[in-house]
BASE-969523 format. One line per 3 residues: their letters; for each residue x, y, z of C-alpha. Coordinates in steps of 0.25 Angstrom, whole numbers, padded with zeros to 4 digits, always signed. Layout:
<sites>
a> X/Y/Z ~ ...
</sites>
This chain:
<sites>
xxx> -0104/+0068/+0047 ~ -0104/+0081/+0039 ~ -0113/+0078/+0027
xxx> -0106/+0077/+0013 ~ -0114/+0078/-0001 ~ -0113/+0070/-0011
xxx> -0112/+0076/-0025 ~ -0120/+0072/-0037 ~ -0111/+0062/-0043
xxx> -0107/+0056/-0029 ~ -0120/+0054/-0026 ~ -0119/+0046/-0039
xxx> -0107/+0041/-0037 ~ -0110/+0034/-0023 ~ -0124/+0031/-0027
xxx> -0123/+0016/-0022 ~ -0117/+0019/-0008 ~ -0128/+0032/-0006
xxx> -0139/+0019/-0009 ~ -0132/+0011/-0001 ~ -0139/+0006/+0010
xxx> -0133/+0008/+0024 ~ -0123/+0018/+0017 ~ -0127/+0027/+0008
xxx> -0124/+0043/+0010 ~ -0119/+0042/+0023 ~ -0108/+0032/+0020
xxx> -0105/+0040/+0009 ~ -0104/+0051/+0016 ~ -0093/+0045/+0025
xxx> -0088/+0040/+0013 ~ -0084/+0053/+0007 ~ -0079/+0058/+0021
xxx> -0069/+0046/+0023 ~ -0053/+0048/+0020 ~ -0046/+0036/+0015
xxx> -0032/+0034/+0014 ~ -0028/+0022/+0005 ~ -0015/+0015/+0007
xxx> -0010/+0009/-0006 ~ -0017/+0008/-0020 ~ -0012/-0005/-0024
xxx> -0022/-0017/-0022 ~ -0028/-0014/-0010 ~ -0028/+0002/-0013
xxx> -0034/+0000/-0028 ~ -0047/-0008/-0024 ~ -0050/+0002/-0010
xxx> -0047/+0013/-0017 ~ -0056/+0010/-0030 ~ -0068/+0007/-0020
xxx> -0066/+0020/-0009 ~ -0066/+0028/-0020 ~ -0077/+0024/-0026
xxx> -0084/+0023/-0012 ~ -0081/+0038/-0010 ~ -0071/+0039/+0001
xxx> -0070/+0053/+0001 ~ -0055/+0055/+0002 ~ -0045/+0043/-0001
xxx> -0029/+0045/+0000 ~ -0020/+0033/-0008 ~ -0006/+0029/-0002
xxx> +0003/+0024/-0011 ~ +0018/+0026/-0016 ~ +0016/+0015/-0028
xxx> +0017/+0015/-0043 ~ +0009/+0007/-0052 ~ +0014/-0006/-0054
xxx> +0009/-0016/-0066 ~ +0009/-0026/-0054 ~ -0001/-0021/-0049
xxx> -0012/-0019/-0058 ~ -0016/-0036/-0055 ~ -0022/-0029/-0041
xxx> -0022/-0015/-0041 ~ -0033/-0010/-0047 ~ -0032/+0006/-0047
xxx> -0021/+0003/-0057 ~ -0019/+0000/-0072 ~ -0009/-0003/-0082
xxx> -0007/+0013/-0085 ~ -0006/+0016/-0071 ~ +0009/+0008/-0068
xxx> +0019/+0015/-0065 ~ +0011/+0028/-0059 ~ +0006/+0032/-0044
xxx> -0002/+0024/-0038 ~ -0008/+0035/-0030 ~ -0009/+0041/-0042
xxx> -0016/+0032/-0052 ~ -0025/+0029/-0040 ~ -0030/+0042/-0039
xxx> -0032/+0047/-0054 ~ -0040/+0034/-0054 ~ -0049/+0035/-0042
xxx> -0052/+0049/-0044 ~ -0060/+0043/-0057 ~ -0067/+0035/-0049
xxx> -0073/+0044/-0038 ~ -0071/+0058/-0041 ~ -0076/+0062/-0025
xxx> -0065/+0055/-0018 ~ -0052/+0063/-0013 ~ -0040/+0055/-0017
xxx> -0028/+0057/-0012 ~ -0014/+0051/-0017 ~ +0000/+0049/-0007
xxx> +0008/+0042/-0016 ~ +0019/+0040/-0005 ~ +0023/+0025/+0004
xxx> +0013/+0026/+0016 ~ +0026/+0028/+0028 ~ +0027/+0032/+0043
xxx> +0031/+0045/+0041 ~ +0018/+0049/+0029 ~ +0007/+0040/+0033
xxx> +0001/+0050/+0045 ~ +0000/+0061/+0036 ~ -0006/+0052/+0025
xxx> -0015/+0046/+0034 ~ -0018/+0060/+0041 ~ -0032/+0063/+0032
xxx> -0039/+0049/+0033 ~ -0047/+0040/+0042 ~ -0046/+0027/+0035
xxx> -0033/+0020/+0029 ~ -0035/+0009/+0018 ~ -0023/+0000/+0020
xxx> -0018/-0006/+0005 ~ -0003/-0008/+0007 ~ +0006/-0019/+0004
xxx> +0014/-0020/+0017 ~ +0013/-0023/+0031 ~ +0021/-0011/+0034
xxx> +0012/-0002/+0028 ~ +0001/-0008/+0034 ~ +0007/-0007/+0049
xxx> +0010/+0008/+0046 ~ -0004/+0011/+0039 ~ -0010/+0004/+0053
xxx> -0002/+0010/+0062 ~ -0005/+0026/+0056 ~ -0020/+0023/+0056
xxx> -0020/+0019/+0070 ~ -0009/+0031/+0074 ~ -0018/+0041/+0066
xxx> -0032/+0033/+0070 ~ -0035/+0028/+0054 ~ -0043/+0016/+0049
xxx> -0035/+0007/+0042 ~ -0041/-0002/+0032 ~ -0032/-0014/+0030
xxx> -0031/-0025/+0018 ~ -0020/-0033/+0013 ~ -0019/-0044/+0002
xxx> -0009/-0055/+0000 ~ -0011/-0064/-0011 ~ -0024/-0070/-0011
xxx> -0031/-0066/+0002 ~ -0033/-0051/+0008 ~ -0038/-0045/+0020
xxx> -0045/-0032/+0026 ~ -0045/-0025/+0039 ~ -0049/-0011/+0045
xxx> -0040/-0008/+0057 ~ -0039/+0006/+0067 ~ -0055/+0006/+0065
xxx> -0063/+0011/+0077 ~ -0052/+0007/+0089 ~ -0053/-0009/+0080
xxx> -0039/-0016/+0078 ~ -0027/-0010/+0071 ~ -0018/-0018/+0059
xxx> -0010/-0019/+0069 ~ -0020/-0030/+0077 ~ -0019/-0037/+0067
xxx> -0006/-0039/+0062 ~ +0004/-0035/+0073 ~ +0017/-0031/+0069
xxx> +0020/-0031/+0055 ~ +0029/-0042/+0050 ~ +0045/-0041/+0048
xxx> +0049/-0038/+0034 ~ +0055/-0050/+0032 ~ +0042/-0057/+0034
xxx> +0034/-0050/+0023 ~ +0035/-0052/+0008 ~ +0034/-0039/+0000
xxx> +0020/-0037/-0005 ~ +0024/-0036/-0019 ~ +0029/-0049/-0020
xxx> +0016/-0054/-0015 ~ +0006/-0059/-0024 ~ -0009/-0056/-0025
xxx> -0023/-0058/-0030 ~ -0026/-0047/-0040 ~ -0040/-0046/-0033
xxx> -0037/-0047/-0020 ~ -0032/-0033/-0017 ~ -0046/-0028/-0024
xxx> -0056/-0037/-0015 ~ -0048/-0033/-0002 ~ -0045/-0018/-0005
xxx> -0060/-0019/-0008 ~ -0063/-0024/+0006 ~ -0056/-0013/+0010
xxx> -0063/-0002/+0005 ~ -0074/-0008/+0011 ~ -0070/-0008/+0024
xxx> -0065/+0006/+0021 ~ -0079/+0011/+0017 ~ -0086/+0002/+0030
xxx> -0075/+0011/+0039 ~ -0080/+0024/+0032 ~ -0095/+0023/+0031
xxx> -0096/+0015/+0046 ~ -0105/+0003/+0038 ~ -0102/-0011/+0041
xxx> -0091/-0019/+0049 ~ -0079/-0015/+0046 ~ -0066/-0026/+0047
xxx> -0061/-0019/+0058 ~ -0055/-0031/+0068 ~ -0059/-0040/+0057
xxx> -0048/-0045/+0048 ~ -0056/-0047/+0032 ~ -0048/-0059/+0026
xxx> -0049/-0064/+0013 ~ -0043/-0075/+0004 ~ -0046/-0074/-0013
xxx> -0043/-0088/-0015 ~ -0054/-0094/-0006 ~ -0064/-0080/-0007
xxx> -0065/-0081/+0008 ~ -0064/-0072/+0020 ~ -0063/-0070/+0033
xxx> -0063/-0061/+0045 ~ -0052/-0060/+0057 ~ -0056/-0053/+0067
xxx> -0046/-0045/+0076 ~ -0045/-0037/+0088 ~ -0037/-0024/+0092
xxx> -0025/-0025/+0098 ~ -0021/-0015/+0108 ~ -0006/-0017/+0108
xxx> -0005/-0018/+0092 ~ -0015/-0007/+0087 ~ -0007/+0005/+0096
xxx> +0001/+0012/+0087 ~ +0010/+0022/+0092 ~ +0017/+0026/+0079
xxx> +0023/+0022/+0066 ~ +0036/+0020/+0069 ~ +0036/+0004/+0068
xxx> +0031/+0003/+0054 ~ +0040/+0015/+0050 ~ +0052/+0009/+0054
xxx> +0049/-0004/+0046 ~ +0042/+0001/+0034 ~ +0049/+0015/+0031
xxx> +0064/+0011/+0028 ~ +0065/+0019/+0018 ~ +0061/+0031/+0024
xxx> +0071/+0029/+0036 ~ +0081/+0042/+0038 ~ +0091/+0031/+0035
xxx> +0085/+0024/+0024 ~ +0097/+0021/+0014 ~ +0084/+0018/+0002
xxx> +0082/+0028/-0010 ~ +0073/+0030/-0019 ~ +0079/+0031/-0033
xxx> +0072/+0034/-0046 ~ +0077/+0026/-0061 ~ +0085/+0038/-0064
xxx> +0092/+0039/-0052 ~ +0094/+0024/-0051 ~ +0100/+0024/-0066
xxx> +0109/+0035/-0060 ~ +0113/+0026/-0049 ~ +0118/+0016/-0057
xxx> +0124/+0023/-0067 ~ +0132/+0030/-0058 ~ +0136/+0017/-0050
xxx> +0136/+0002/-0053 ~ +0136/-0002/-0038 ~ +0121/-0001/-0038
xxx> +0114/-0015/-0036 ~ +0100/-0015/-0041 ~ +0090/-0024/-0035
xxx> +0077/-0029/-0041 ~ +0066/-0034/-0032 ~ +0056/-0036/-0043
xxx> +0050/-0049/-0046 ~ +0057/-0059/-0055 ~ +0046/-0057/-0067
xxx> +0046/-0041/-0065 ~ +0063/-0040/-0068 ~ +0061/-0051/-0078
xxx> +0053/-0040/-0085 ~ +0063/-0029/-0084 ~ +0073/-0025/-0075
xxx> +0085/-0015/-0070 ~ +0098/-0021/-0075 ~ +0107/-0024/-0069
xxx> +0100/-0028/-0054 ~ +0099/-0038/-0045 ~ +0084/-0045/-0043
xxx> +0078/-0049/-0030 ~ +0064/-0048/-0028 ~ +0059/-0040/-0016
xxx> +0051/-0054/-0011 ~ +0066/-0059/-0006 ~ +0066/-0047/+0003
xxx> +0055/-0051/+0011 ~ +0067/-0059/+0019 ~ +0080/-0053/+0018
xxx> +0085/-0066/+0021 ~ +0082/-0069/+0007 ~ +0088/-0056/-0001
xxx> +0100/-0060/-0008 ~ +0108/-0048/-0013 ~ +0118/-0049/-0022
xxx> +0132/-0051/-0011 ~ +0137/-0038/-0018 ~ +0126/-0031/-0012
xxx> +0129/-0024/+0001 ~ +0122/-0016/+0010 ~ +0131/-0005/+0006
xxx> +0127/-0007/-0009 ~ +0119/+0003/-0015 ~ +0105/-0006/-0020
xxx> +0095/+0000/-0031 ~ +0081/-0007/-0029 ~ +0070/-0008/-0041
xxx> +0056/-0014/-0042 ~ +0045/-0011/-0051 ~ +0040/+0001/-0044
xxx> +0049/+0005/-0031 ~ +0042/-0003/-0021 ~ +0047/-0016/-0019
xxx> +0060/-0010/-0021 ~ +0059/-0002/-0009 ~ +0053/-0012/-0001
xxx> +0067/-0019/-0004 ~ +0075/-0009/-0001 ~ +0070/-0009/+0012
xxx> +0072/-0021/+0015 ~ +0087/-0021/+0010 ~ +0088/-0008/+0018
xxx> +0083/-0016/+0031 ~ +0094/-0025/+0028 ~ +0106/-0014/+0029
xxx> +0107/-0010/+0015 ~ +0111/+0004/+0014 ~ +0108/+0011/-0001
xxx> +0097/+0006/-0008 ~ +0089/+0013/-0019 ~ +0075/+0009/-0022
xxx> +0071/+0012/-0037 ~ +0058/+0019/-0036 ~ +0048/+0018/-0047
xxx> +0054/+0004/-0050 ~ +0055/-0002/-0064 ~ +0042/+0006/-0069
xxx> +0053/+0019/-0065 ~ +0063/+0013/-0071 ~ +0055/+0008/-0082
xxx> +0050/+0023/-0084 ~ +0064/+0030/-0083 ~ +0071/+0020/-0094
x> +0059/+0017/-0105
</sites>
């Protein structure tokens, strides 16, 4: 390893690592060498990114495409009331550049796809997984194994969490572990699900330690070992795993494109469609249905008027999406949320089904909200 110097206020700065016993200046030296990339700075994202900054993880890239909800403040702890409605990626950085002035930061304030991920991935060693969906985590898993990455795994749901390191040193893939991902129809949208406001802060925690264990080579990292853990009970536990030859093989991405991209399809009938345009829309022509797929309490606060209201947890089956009969496949559907994200996630759903011109309102109703006070 080349050998790095540490400047004055460094030194200072990582003074408890340098006395560290068993790690000291040369894990903090690999420390400041390593590249990072950092999928999501939501639950998970906030917590890992706050600790590898602090840590002094030399370079750290931050993928994501969201806004700042006031949802989110319960668990997502880069964030606070001043900060809704702008750029994740953006607050993110401004904020953890305060923290640690000798990290590189760089933001990619895009959805993580097929077609963009190789590129993003292209400058790092290790990816920190904190997405929401499985899609996302089959396509994250199956680049780091196609471009030879370490992948750094956790997940919430509700009150328990769990963290894995997969693709490390020839150990088992995501894919070992959990197959194929499941059907559409058999999930329910993460942001209908509920969650501990501490539990993404304890397991994205966990996650930058296994994240700085890979970096610096000291202790066991959870690689063929599943890190379980229940808030409720305060207990753990370990399942342990092996690879598996005819899962971890990944050829290319096609699979989780095809599932997971709709909207970028060359045949993809979904459009993204700012307030202004939408109030264009509709003044020009009434045939526009507008559907909300908000929560019950959220439209009860404020709302587009005239739409029609079905919450994006009845599209987790379409069995159990109950349009108005006037709606046709052939009608033209505007789609609204609070921020652009579960409105796209249903119209690719309803774009799945056969329907043909669907526009998803981006920005939402804080968009909205900011183009009508």
């Amino acid at each position: 390893m080349k050998m790095i110097d540490f400047s004055p206020t460094e030194i200072e700065h990582y003074q408890r690592h340098l006395s560290l016993s068993g790690f000291g200046e040369i894990a903090q030296k690999k420390l400041k060498e390593a590249k990072v990339l950092v999928v999501g700075a939501g639950g998970l994202g906030s917590p890992a990114l706050k600790y590898l900054v602090a840590a002094g993880v030399g370079r750290i890239g931050i993928v994501d495409d969201d806004r700042v909800e006031k949802s989110n403040l319960q668990r997502q702890i880069l964030f606070d009331c001043k900060d809704v409605g702008k750029s994740k990626t953006k607050v993110a950085i401004s904020k953890l550049s305060e923290m640690n002035p000798h990290v590189k930061l760089e933001s990619f304030p895009v959805r993580i796809n097929a077609e963009n991920i190789e590129s993003i991935l292209h400058s790092y060693s290790i990816v920190l997984d904190g997405s929401d969906n499985f899609a996302t985590r089959f396509l994250i898993n199956d680049a780091c194994v196609l471009f030879d990455k370490i992948l750094i795994h956790g997940s919430i749901f509700e009150f328990t969490g769990q963290v894995s390191v997969f693709n490390f040193l020839g150990g088992p893939t995501y894919r070992c572990l959990f197959g194929e991902p499941p059907t559409d129809k058999a999930l329910s949208p993460c942001s209908e699900v509920g969650v501990l406001g501490v539990l993404p802060g304890l397991i994205g925690t966990i996650m930058a330690t296994e994240t700085i264990k890979v970096i610096t080579g000291i202790g066991d990292v959870l690689s063929g070992k599943l890190w379980l853990y229940d808030a409720l009970s305060q207990q753990s536990r370990i399942i342990k795993f092996v690879r598996d030859p005819n899962l971890s093989e990944v050829k290319n991405l096609s699979v989780i494109d095809s599932n997971c991209e709709l909207m970028n399809r060359e045949n993809s009938t979904i459009s993204e469609i700012s307030p202004s345009q939408m109030k264009s829309m509709l003044k020009k022509d009434n045939r526009y249905w507008v559907l909300d797929v908000r929560e019950k309490w959220e439209r009860e606060i404020q709302c587009i008027e005239p739409s029609t209201h079905i919450p994006l947890g009845e599209f987790s089956d379409p069995k159990r999406i109950k349009l108005p009969k006037e709606i046709s496949k052939n009608s033209s559907i505007i789609i609204y949320c609070k921020a652009g994200v579960r409105s796209r996630t249903a119209c690719e759903v309803l774009f799945s089904l056969g329907y043909e011109n669907l526009f998803n309102l981006r920005g939402g109703m804080i968009e909205w909200e900011e183009n009508n006070s």
